[in-house]
C-alpha positions as CSV (number, residue, x, y, z in Angstrom):
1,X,22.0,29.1,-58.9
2,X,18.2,28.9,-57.8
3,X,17.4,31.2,-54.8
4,X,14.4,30.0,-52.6
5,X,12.6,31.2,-49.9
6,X,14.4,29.1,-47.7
7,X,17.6,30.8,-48.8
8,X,16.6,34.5,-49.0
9,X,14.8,34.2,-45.4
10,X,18.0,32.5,-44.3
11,X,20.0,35.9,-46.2
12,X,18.0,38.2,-44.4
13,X,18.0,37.0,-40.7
14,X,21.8,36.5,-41.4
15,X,22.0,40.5,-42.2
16,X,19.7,41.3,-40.1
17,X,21.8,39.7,-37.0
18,X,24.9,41.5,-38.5
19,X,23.0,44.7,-38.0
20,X,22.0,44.1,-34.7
21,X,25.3,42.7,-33.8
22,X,26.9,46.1,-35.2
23,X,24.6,48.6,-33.7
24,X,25.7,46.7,-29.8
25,X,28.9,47.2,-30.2
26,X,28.1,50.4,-31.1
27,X,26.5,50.8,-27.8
28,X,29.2,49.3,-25.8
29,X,32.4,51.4,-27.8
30,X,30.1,54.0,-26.2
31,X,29.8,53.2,-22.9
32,X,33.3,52.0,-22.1
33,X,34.5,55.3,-23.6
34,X,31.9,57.0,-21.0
35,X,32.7,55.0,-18.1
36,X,36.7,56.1,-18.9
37,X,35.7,59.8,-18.8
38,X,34.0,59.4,-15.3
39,X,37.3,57.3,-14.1
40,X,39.2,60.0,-15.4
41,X,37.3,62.5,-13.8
42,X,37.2,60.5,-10.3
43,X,40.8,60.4,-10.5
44,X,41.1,64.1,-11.4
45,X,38.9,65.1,-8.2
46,X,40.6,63.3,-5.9
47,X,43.9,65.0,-6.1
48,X,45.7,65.8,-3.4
49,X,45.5,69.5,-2.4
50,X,48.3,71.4,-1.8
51,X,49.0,71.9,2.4
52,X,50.3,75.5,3.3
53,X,54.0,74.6,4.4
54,X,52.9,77.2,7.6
55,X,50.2,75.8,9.1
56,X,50.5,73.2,11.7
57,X,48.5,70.2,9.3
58,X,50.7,67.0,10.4
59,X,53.1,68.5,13.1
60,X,51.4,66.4,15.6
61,X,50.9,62.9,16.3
62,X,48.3,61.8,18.9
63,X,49.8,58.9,20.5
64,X,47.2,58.5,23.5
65,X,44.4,57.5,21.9
């Protein structure tokens, strides 16, 4: 089997996209796993907090306005 230039440029651009290819998913794995961190986090701040059975919070309803 005879290589030529034709063959090995061919070869390397080949690899060369395989690298490149690689190294962007890379980078998106990475960001989707980030972006699921801050969801998680947005989720975890806006829990509900806790309402003192004693105070007043929701005994009323205004009805004229």
């Amino acid at each position: 089997m005879e290589i030529t230039a034709a063959s090995a440029s061919a070869y390397q651009q080949a690899s060369l996209q395989n690298d490149v290819a690689l190294v962007v998913a890379g980078k998106a794995k990475d960001n989707l796993e980030l972006q699921g961190a801050m969801a998680l986090q947005l989720l975890e701040s806006a829990a509900l907090a806790a309402v003192d059975p004693a105070s007043s919070l929701g005994q009323s309803i205004d009805i004229l306005a």
